[in-house]
C-alpha positions as CSV (number, residue, x, y, z in Angstrom):
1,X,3.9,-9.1,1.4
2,X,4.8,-9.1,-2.4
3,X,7.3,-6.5,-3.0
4,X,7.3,-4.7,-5.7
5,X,10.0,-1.7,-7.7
6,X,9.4,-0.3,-10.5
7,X,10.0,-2.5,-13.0
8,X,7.0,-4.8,-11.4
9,X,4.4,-1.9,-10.3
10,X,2.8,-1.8,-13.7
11,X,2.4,-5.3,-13.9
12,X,1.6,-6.2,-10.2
13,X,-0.7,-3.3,-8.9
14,X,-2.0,-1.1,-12.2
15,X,-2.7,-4.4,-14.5
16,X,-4.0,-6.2,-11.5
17,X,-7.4,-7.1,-11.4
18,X,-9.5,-6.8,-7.9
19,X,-8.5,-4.8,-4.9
20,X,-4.5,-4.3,-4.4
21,X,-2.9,-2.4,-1.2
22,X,0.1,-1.1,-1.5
23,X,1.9,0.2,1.5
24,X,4.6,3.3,0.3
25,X,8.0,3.2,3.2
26,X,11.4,3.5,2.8
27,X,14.5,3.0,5.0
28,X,14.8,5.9,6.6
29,X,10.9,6.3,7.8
30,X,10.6,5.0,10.8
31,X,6.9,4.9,11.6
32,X,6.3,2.6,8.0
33,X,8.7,0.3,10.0
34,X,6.8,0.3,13.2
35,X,3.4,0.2,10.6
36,X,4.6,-3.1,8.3
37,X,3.7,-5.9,11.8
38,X,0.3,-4.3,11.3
39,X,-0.2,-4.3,7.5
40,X,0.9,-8.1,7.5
41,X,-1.4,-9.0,10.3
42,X,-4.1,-7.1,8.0
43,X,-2.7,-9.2,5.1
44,X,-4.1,-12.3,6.7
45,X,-7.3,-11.1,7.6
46,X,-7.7,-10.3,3.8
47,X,-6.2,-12.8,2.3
48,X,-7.8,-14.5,-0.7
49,X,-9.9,-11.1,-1.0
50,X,-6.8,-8.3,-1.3
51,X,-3.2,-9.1,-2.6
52,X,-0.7,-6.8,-0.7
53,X,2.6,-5.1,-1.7
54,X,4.9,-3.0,-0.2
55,X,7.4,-0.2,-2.6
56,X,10.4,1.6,-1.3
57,X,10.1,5.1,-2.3
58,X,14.1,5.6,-2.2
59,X,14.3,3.1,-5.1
60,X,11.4,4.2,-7.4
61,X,11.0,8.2,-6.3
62,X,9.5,9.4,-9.6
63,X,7.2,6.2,-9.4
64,X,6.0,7.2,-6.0
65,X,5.3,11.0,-7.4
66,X,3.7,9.9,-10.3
67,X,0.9,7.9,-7.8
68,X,1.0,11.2,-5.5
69,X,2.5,10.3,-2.7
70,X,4.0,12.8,-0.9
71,X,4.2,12.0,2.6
72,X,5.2,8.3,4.3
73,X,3.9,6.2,5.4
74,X,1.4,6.2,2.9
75,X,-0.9,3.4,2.4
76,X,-2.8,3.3,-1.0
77,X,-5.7,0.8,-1.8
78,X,-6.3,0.0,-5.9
79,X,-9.2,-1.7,-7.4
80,X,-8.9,-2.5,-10.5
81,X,-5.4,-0.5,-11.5
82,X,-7.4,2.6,-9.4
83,X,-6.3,4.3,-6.7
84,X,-9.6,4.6,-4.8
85,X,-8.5,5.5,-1.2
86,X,-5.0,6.3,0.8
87,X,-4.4,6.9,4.3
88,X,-0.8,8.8,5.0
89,X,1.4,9.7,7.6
90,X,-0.2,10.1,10.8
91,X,-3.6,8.6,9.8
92,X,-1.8,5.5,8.6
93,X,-3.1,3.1,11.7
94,X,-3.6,-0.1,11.6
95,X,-6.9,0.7,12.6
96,X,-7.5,3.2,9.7
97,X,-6.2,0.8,7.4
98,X,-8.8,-1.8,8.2
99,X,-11.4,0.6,8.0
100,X,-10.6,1.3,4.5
101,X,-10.0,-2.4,3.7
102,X,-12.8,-3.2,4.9
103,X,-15.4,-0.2,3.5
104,X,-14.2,-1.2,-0.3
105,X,-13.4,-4.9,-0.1
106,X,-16.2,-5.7,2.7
C-alpha cells in the first residue's frame, strides 16, 4: 500500500485519475491495525483496477478534517479526486470494504 502525508495527498489521491482507496489509521487506533491484513488482501483482489493508500491522521490532522473524517478507522474510496463513499469505525470490515469496492469499481 502506497503511503501517502500530506505533502503527497494532493498529488496521489485528489489529482489521481480512476478509483483511489484510502484507508485513514494512526498509531494509537488499534482496530485500523487489526483492519490493514484485510485492506492489503483487498489490494490484490483490486489491483490493476484501484490504487490503494494508507494516511496517518497523527501526521496530517487538519488534512484528515479537511476530508471529514472524524472517526478511525475510516476507509474512504475516490474516483476521480471524489470522495464517493466511506465506511468508519465499526462498519469498517473487510467485508464492507469489498462491498463498496466492488459496487463503484465492479
Amino acid at each position: 500500500m502506497l503511503a501517502v502525508d500530506k505533502k503527497t495527498f494532493q498529488e496521489e489521491v485528489l489529482d489521481a485519475q480512476g478509483f483511489v482507496l484510502v484507508d485513514y489509521w494512526s498509531d494509537g487506533c488499534e482496530p485500523c491495525k487489526a483492519l490493514m491484513p484485510d485492506v492489503e488482501e483487498l489490494e490484490k483482489k483490486y489491483e490493476g483496477k484501484v490504487k490503494f493508500a494508507k494516511l496517518n491522521t497523527m501526521k496530517a490532522r487538519r488534512l484528515a478534517i479537511g476530508q471529514r473524517v472524524l472517526g478511525l478507522p475510516t476507509i474512504s474510496l475516490y474516483k476521480d479526486g471524489e470522495k464517493v463513499e466511506e465506511v468508519t469505525k465499526d462498519d469498517a470490515t473487510k467485508a464492507n470494504i469489498d462491498a463498496m469496492i466492488a459496487k463503484h469499481v465492479g
